[in-house]
N, C-alpha and C positions, 0 to 999 in steps of 0.2 A: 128511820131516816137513813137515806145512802149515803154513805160516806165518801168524801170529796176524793177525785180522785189525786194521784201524788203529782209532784210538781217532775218533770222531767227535764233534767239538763242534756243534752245530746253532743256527743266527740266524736271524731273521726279517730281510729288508729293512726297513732303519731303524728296527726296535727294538731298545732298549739290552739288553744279555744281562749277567747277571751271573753269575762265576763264584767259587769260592772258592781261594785263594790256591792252592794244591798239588794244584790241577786240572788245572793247564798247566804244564808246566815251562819256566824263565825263557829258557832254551835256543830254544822254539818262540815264547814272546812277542817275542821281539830277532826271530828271522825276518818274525813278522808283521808288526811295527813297521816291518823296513827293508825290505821286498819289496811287501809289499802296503798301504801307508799309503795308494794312490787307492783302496783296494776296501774298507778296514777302518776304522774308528776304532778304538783301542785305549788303555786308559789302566790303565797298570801296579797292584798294588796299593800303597796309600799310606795315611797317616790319613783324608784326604780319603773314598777308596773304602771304607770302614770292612774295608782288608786284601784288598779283594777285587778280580778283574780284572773291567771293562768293554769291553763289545766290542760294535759296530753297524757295521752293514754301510751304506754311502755308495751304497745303490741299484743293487748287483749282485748276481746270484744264480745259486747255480749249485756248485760243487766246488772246494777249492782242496788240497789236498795238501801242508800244511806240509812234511812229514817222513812217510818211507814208513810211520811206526806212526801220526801223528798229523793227521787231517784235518781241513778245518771246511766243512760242507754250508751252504748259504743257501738258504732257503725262500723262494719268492715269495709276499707276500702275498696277491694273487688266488689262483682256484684255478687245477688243473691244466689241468684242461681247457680254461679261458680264453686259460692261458697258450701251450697251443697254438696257441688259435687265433686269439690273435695275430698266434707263428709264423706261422701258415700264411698270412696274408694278410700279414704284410710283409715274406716271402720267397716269395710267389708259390707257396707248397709245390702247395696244389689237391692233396692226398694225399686219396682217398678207402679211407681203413683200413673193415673190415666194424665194422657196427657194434658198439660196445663197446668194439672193440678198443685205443682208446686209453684206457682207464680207466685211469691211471697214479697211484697216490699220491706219486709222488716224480716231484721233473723229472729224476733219475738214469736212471729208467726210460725216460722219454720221451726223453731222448737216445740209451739205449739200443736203442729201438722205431726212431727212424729209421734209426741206425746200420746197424743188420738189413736193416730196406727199403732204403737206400741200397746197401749190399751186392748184395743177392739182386737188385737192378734194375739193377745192374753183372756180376754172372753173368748174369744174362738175355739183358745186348747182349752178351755177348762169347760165348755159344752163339749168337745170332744171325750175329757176325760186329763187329769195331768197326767206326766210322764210317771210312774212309778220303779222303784227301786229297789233294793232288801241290800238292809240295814243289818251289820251285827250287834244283837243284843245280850247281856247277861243279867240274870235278874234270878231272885228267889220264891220260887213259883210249890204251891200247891198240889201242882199236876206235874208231869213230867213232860216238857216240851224241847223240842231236839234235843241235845247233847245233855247229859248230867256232867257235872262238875263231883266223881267222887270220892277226891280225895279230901273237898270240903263235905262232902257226906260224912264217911268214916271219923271226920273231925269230931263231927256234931250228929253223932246218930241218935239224937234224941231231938232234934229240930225237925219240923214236919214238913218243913218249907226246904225243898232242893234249890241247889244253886246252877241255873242249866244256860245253856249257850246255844241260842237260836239266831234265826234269819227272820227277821218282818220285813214283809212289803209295805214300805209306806209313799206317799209321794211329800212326808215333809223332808225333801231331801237340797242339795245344793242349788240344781237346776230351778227348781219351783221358788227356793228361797232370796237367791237370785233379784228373782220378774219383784218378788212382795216387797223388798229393800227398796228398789226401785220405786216402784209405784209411790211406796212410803213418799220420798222425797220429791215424785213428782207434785202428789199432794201439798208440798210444804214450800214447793220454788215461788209460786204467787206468781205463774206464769202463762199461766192457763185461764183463758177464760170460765164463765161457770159452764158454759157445755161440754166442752172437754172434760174438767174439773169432776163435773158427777160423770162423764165415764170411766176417768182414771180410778173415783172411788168406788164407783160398781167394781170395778176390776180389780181391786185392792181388798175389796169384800168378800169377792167368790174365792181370793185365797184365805183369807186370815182365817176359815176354821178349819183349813188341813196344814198350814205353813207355818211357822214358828220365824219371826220378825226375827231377823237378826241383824249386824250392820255389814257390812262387805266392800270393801278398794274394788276399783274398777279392773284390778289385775285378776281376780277372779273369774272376771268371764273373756280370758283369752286360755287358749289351749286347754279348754274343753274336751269331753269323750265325745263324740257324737257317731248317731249309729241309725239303720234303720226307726228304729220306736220315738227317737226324740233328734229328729234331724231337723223337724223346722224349730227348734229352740237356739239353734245357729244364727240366726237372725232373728230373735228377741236378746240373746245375750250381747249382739252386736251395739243392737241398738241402748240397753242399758250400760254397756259401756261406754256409750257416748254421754248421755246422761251424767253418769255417776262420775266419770274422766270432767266434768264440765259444771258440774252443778253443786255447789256448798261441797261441804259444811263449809258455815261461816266465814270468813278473815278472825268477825270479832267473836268472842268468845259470849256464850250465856245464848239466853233460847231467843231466836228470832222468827216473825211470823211469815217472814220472805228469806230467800236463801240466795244468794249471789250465782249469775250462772254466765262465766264467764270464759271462752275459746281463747288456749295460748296459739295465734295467729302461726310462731313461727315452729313451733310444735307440731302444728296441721300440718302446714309447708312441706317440715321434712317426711312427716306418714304419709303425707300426701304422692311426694314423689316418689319414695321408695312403694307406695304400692301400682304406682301406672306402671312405675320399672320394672316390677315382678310380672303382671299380666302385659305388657308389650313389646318387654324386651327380645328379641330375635332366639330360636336354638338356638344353642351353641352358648352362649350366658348364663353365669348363674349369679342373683342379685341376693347381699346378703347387708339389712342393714345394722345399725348400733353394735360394729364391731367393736371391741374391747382390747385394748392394746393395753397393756400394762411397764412402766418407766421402772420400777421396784415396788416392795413391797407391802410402800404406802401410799403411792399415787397410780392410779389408772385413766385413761381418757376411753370415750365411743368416739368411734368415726362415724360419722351419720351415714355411709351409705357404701357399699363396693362391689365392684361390678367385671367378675370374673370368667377365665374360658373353663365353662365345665368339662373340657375333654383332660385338660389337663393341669385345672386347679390353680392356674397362674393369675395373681391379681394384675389387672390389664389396667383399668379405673379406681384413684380412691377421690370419692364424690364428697364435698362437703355443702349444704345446702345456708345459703345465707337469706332470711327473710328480710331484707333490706335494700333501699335501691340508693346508693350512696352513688359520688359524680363517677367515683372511681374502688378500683379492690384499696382493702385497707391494707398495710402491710402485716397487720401480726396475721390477719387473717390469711394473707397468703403466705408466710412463714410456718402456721401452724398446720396451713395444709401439706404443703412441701416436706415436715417432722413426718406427717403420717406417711405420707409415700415413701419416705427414705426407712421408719421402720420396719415398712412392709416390701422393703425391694420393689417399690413398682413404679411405671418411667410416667408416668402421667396421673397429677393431679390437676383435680376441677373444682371448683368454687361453682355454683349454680344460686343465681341469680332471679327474682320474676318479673326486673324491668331490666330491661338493656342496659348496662354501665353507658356514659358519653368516654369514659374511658376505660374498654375492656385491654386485658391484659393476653398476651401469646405471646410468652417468653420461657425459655430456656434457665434453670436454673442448677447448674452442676449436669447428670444424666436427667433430671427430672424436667417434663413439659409441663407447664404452670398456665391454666387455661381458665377465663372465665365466659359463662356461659348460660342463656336466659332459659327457663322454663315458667314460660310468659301464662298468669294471672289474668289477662285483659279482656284476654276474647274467649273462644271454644277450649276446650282443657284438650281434648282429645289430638286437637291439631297443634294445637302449641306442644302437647310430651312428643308427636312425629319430629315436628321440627328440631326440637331441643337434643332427642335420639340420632336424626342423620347428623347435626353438626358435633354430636360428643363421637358416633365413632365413626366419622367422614376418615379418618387417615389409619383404619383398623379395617384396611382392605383384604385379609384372610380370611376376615370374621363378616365384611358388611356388605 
C-alpha cells in the first residue's frame, strides 16, 4: 500500500502565515518551536493570536520535514528563475541547461533538476574513468616495493616483512569522495522524486566499490587543485557544495528518513553580489569580499564586501549588503557601516539594498559618504547588477 502523501504547510520568507488552531497538531508546533526556532518564528495559539497559529520564516527557504506526514515548504520571495540565478553565480554553477529547461515553479523542482545533472555528470566521469591520484603509503610488505624503511630493518632483522614507503594510484581520493558524500545525502534529503532517486543511486553505486564514504563540510569543495586531467570536477564540486552548504544534517538530533534543505536567503544575497561584482566589475577594480578587520584580540568582524583601485590598492567602496527591505536605513546598520569605512580610511560607504528604500539615505557623515543603494531582486539579474554598478560609482569619474 502507498503511503499517504505528507501534509504540507506553505510560507513565504518573512511573511507572517496564519493558521487556524487544529491545523497543526500541538505535537508538530513543540517540534517546530525547539528544532527549528533560527529558521521559524512561531507563536502558539492564544487570546492574543485570536486562537490561531502564527508562523514566519527568519529568511530561509526551502523544505523542512517536521514529521514523515507533516511538512513545511518556504517559498522564496523572488521568482524561480532568479533564484537560480543567483545560485548559479554564487556557486560558480556556469550550468548551461537547453533552454527552458529550468522553468521550475517550485525551488523542490529546482533542487531536484540539479540533483539529476549532478548525478548523470557523475555517471558521465565514471564511464569515462575517475580522476586518479597517488597516495603516499607505508605498510610491511613481503616484497620490497619502493622505498625500504632501513633503519626499521636493521631494527628487526629477523622480521621477513620490510617496512617500505611507496606511491599508489588510487581514485579513492578527496575529489571522488567528495561526489560519494554527496550523492549519500542526496539519497537521504526525500527530495527527489523516484526517477531521479534511482539515478542518484545508480550513481552513488558506480562509486561505492572504489570510494570510501566519508562525511565532509561543504568548505571542502572550495579551493580545489584543478588541472588538465580533472578540470570538469570544478563543476561537480560546485555543484555539491550547494548541496552540502544547503542540505541537513538535521536541526534535530538522531537518524531522520528526510533531511531539511534549506537556503540562507540573505547569505545568497551577499555571494550573490559579491560574485556578479567580481565577473562585471570594470578594469581597474579589484573586489575583495568577507574582509576581516579585527578591534583586538578577541573580537573580529567581516565586512561583506570591498571594492578597490587595483592600480594602486586604495579601498574606494566598503559594501555592506543588507537582505531586507525596511521603510528606511536602520541606524546601527548605518553606524556599523560608517565603523568599517573609518577602519579602513575609506570616504564612501554603502548599504546595498534589493528593494528601493521609500527612504534612501545620501549623507555625509564626518569625511565618510553614507549611501544606500538597490541591487534589485525583481526583474533580470543581469540588468539590475549594470544599474546598481553605474549608480555605486556614478561620482568615481577617473575610474567610470
Amino acid at each position: 500500500m502507498k503511503p499517504e502523501s505528507p501534509r504540507i504547510i506553505e510560507l513565504t520568507e518573512y511573511q507572517l502565515a496564519t493558521f487556524e488552531q487544529d491545523s497543526i497538531p500541538e505535537s508538530v508546533g513543540q517540534k517546530i518551536y525547539h528544532n527549528y526556532a533560527k529558521e521559524i518564528d512561531i507563536e502558539f495559539p492564544n487570546p492574543k493570536t485570536k486562537y490561531q497559529w502564527h508562523l514566519k520564516s527568519k529568511g530561509r527557504v526551502g523544505n523542512i520535514p517536521i514529521t514523515p506526514e507533516f511538512h513545511i515548504a518556504i517559498r522564496p520571495k523572488v521568482s524561480i528563475n532568479n533564484l537560480f540565478g543567483m545560485l548559479d553565480y554564487a556557486y560558480n554553477l556556469k550550468i548551461k541547461f537547453p533552454q527552458g529547461s529550468i522553468q521550475c515553479q517550485f525551488l523542490e523542482e529546482s533542487y531536484e533538476r540539479l540533483a539529476n545533472f549532478l548525478a548523470q555528470k557523475i555517471l558521465e566521469r565514471c564511464r569515462k574513468g575517475l580522476y586518479r591520484d597517488y597516495l603516499s603509503k607505508t605498510e610491511r610488505l613481503a616484497y620490497i616495493r619502493g622505498r625500504v624503511d632501513l633503519r626499521s630493518a636493521l631494527q628487526k632483522p629477523w622480521d621477513v616483512k620490510l617496512k617500505c614507503h611507496y606511491n599508489e594510484q588510487t581514485g579513492d581520493i578527496e575529489d571522488n569522495q567528495i561526489l560519494a558524500w554527496t550523492l549519500f545525502i542526496l539519497g537521504r534529503s526525500g527530495l527527489c522524486g523516484e526517477s531521479v532517486s534511482s539515478t542518484v543511486r545508480k550513481a552513488f553505486h558506480a562509486l561505492q566499490g572504489f570510494v570510501t564514504l566519508k562525511h565532509f563540510k561543504s568548505e571542502a569543495c572550495i579551493d580545489r587543485n584543478y588541472h588538465r586531467l580533472n578540470q570538469d570536477y570544478q563543476l561537480l564540486h560546485a555543484l555539491c557544495r550547494f548541496f552540502l552548504d544547503n542540505t541537513g544534517p538535521s536541526h534535530e538530533k538522531g537518524d531522520r528518513e528526510m533531511l531539511p534543505f534549506l537556503i540562507d536567503m540573505a547569505k545568497l544575497y551577499e555571494q550573490f553580489v559579491a560574485e556578479w561584482l567580481k565577473a562585471n566589475t570594470p578594469k581597474g577594480f579589484f573586489v575583495k569580499p568577507q574582509h576581516r578587520v579585527t578591534h583586538d584580540q578577541n573580537y573580529f568582524d567581516r565586512i561583506d564586501l570591498l571594492l578597490g583601485d587595483s592600480g594602486t590598492n586604495e579601498i574606494l567602496y566598503v559594501l555592506d549588503t543588507k537582505y531586507k527591505a525596511p521603510d528606511k536605513v536602520d541606524n546601527t546598520d548605518r553606524n556599523q557601516v560608517v565603523t568599517y569605512a573609518t577602519l579602513l580610511n575609506c570616504k564612501n560607504a554603502i548599504l546595498i539594498y534589493p528593494q528601493t528604500l521609500k527612504a534612501p539615505i545620501d549623507q555625509q557623515i564626518g569625511d565618510i559618504q553614507v549611501r544606500s543603494l538597490t541591487f534589485s531582486l525583481d526583474s533580470d539579474l543581469n540588468q539590475a547588477g549594470k544599474t546598481f554598478l553605474t549608480s555605486l560609482l556614478a561620482n568615481t569619474l577617473p575610474y567610470w
